[in-house]
C-alpha positions as CSV (number, residue, x, y, z in Angstrom):
1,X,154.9,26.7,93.9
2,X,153.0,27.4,90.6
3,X,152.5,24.0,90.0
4,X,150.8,23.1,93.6
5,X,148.7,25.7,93.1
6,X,147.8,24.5,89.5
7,X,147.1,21.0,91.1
8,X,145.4,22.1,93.9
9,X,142.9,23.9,91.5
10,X,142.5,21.1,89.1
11,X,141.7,18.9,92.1
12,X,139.4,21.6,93.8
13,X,137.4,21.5,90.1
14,X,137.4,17.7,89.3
15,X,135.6,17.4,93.3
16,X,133.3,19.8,92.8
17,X,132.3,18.6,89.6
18,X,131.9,14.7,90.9
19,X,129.5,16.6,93.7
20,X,127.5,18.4,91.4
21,X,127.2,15.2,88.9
22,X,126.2,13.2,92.6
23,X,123.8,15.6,93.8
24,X,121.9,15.5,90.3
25,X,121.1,11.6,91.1
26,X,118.6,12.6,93.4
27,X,116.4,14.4,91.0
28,X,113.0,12.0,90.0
29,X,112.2,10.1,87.0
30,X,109.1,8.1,86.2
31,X,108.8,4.8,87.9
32,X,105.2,3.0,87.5
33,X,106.0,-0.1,89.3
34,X,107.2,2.1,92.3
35,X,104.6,4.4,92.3
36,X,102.1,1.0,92.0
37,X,104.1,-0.2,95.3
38,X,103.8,3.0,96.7
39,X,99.9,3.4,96.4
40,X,99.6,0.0,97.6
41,X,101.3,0.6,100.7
42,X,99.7,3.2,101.3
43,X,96.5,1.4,101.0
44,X,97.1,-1.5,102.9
45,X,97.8,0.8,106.6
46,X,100.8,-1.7,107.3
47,X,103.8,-0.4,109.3
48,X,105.9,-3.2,108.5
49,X,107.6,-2.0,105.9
50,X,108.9,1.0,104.9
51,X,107.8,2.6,102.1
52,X,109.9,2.5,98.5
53,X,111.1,5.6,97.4
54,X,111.6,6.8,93.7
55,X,114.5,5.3,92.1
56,X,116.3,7.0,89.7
57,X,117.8,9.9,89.2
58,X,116.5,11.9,86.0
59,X,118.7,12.2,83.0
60,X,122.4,12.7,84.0
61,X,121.6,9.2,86.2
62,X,120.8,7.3,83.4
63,X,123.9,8.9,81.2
64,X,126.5,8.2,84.1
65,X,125.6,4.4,83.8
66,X,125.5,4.6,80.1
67,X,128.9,6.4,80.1
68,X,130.4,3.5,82.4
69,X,128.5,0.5,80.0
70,X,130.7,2.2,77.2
71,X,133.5,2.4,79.3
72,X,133.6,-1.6,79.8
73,X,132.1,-2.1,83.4
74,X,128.5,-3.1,82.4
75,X,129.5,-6.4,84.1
76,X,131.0,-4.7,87.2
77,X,127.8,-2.5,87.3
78,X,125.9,-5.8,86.9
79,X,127.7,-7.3,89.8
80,X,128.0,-4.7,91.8
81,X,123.9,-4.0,91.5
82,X,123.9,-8.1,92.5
83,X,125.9,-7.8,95.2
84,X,124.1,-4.8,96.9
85,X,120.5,-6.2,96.3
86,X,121.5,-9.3,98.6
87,X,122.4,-6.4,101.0
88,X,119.6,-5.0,101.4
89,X,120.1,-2.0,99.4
90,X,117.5,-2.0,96.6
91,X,117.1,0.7,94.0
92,X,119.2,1.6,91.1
93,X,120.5,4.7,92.3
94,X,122.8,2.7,95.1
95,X,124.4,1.7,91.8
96,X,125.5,4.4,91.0
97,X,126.2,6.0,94.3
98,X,128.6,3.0,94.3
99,X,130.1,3.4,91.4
100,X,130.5,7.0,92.4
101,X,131.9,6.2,96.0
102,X,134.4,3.7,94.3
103,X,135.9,6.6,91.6
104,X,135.8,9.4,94.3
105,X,138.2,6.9,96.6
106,X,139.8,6.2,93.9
107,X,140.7,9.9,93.0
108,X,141.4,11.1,96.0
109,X,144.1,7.9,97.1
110,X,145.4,8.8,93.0
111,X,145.8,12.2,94.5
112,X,147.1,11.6,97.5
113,X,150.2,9.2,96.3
114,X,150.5,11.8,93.8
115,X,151.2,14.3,96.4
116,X,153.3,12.2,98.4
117,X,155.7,11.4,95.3
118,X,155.6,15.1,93.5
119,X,159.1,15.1,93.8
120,X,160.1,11.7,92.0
121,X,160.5,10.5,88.0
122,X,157.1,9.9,86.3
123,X,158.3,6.2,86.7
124,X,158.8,6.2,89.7
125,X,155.6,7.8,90.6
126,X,153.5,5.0,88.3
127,X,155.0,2.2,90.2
128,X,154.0,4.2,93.0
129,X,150.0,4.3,91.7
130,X,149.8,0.3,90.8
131,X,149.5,-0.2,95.4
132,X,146.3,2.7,94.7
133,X,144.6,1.0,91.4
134,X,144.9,-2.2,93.6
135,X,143.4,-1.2,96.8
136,X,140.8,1.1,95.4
137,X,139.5,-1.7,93.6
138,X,139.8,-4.5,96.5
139,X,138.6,-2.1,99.6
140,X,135.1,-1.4,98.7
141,X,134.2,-4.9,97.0
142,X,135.4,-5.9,100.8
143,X,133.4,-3.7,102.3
144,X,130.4,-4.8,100.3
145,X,131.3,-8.3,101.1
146,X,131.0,-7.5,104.6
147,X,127.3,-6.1,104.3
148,X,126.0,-9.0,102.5
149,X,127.4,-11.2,104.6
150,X,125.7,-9.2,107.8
151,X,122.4,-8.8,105.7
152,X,122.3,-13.0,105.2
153,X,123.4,-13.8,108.8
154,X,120.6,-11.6,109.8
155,X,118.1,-13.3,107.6
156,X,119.1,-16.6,108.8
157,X,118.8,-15.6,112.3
158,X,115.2,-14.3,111.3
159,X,113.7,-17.3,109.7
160,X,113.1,-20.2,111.8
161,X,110.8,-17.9,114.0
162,X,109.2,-16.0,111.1
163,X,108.6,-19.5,109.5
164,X,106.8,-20.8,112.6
165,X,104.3,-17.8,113.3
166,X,103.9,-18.2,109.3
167,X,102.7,-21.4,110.0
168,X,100.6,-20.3,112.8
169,X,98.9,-17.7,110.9
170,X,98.5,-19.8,108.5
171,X,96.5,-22.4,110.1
172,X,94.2,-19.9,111.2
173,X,92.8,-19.4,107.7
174,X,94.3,-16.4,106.5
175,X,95.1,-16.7,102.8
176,X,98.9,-16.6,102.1
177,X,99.2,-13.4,101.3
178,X,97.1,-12.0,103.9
179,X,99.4,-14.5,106.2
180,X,102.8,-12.8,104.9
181,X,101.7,-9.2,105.5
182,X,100.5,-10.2,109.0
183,X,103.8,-11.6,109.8
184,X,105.4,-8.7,108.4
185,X,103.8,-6.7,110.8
186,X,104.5,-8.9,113.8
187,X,107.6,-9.4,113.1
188,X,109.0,-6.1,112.1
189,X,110.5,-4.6,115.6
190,X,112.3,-7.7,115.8
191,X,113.6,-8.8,112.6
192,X,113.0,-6.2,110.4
193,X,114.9,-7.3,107.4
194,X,113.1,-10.8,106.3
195,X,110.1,-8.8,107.5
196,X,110.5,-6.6,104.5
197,X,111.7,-9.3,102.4
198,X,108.3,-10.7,102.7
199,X,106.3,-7.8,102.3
200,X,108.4,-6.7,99.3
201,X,106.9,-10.2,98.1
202,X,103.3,-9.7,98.5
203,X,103.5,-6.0,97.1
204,X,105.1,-7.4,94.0
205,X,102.0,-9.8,93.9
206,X,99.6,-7.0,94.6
207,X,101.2,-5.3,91.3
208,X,100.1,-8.2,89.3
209,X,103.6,-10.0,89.6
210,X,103.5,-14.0,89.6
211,X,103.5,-15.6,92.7
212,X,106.3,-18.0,91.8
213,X,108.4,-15.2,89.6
214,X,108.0,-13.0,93.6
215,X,109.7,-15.6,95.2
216,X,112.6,-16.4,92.1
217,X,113.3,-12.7,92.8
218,X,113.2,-13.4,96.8
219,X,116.0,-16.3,96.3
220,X,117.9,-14.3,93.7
221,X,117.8,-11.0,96.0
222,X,119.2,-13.1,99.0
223,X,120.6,-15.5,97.8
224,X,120.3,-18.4,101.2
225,X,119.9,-21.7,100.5
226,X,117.2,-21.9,103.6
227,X,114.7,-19.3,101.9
228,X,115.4,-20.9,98.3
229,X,113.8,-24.4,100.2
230,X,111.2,-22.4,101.7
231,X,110.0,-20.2,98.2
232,X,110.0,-24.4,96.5
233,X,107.9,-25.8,99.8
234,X,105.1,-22.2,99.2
235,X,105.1,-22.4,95.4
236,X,104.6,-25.9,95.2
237,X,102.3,-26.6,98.1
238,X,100.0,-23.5,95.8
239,X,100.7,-25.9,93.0
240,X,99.6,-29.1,94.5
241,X,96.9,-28.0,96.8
242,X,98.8,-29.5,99.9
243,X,98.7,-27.8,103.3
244,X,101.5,-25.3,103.9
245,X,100.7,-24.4,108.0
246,X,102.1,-28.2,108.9
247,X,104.8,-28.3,106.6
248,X,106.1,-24.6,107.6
249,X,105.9,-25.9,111.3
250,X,108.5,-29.6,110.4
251,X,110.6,-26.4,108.3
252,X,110.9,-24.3,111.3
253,X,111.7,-26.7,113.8
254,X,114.8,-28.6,110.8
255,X,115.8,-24.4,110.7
256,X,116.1,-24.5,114.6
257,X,118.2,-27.6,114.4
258,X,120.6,-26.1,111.9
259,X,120.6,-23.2,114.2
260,X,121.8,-25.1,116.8
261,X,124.6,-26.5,115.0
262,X,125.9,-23.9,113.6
263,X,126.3,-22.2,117.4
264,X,127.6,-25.2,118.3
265,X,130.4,-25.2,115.2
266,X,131.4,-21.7,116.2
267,X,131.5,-22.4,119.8
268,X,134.1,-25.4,118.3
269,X,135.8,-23.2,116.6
270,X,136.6,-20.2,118.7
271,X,139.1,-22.1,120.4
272,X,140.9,-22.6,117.4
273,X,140.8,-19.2,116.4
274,X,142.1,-17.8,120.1
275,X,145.1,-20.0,119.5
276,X,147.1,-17.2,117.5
277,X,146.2,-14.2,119.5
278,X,147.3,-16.5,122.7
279,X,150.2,-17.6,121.3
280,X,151.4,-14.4,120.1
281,X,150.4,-11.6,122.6
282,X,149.5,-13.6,126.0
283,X,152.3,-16.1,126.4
284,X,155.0,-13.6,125.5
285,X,153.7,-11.9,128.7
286,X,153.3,-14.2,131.2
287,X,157.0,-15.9,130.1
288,X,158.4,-12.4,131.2
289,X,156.2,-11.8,134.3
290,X,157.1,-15.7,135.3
291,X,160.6,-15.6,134.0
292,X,162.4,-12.1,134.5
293,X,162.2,-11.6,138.0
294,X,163.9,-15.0,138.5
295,X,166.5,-13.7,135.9
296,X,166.9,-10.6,137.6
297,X,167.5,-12.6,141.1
298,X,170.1,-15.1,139.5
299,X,172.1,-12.1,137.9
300,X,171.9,-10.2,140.8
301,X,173.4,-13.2,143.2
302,X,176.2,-13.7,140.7
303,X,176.8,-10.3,141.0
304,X,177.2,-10.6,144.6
305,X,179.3,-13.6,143.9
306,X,181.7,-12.0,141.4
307,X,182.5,-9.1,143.2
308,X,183.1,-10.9,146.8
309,X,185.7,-13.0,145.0
């Protein structure tokens, strides 16, 4: 009895301190080139994009990630801050939020199985832990998976018809980045991620960012082969002099072909991936809807059968 309650107190305390440590992230720190992206948005009366907030998250933020450098996961903090900047989530306190989520899952599936197994050996109870280490490390990398993989299918939805009106607004005269930030607007209600994308884009070349370093970032945040092609075709028709509206018109109608074929590969292949769940819950049925009741009838004649003899 004493030592549940002595566990459940320990645990009570090591929550409430990962709270309090959480709820400290949100406190400000200075940020130039946000507040620079800020005042520019602000300026430029777009509703495209939404507005940055503050990153950061005062002293204790900047500790925590210090803390886990020291404690060897500088590269898992590096990938993991990869990893959620091609999904969309953009500031430096998602880091650690993530980091964060991971040990609080962690903890609480460490405290769980320890729970569960109170009553066995201490050996016993570590082989127990290795299935927790394991799937509090594979679960939210999975989950993260997932969202980058939604965030890029989305984006390659969103380009073949945010290239064209590019194009179009391009050949009206408006300089590029006047063209970007018009087609952010547009384009907004209806694909709002590569709209921001592209506005993120113009405000880092508002801020006095290189054009051509704006769209490394771009490919490096997203990470698709179609939008690296398309960054190469802008920065070096800028380079060259060359006209960009005609060439983002032939790109947008090659992205619409490769639309196409990618419906059409999944339309090829959803017939092989209804083959299982056929096999394995729809044939079982219909064998006993078409076979039992003939079953039923043969064992009932020889019934008949065996006792008229």
């Amino acid at each position: 009895m004493l030592g549940d309650f002595v566990f459940f107190i320990l645990a009570f305390a090591t929550l409430a301190a990962l709270l309090w440590s959480g709820a400290q992230l949100f406190q400000n720190q200075e940020d130039p080139l946000g507040d620079r992206l800020e005042e520019l948005q602000s300026h430029a009366m777009v509703t495209a994009a939404r507005s940055p907030k503050r990153k950061g998250g005062g002293g204790l933020f900047n500790k925590f990630l210090y803390v886990a450098s020291l404690a060897g996961a500088e590269g898992w903090l590096r990938d993991a801050e990869k990893e959620l900047n091609q999904a969309g989530i953009r500031s430096q306190r998602a880091v650690a939020w993530y980091a964060l989520g991971n040990l609080l899952f962690l903890l609480a599936l460490a405290a769980g199985a320890v729970w569960l197994q109170r009553e066995k050996s201490p050996g016993d109870m570590l082989i127990g832990l290795l299935p927790v280490f394991l799937l509090a490390y594979l679960l939210p990398r999975m989950v993260l998976h997932r969202m980058v993989a939604r965030y890029r299918r989305k984006l390659q939805e969103a380009l073949p018809d945010t290239v064209d009106l590019l194009g179009i607004v391009l050949g009206t005269g408006l300089a590029l980045d006047q063209a970007m930030t018009r087609v952010s607007e547009e384009m907004q209600y209806i694909y709002p991620q590569l709209a921001n994308e592209f506005y993120t884009v113009v405000m880092q070349v508002r801020a006095g960012q290189e054009r051509t370093v704006a769209f490394q970032q771009l490919v490096r945040r997203t990470g698709i082969e179609d939008i690296k092609s398309l960054a190469a075709m802008i920065v070096q028709s800028e380079r060259f002099g060359t006209s960009l509206s005609q060439a983002l018109k032939v790109y947008a109608d090659a992205l619409r072909t490769r639309r196409r074929l990618r419906a059409e590969a999944a339309v090829g292949k959803a017939g092989i991936k209804m083959l299982f769940p056929i096999v394995v819950f729809i044939l079982p049925v219909l064998f006993v809807i078409t076979l039992v009741p003939g079953l039923l009838s043969v064992l009932h004649d020889l019934k008949i059968l065996g006792g008229a003899r």
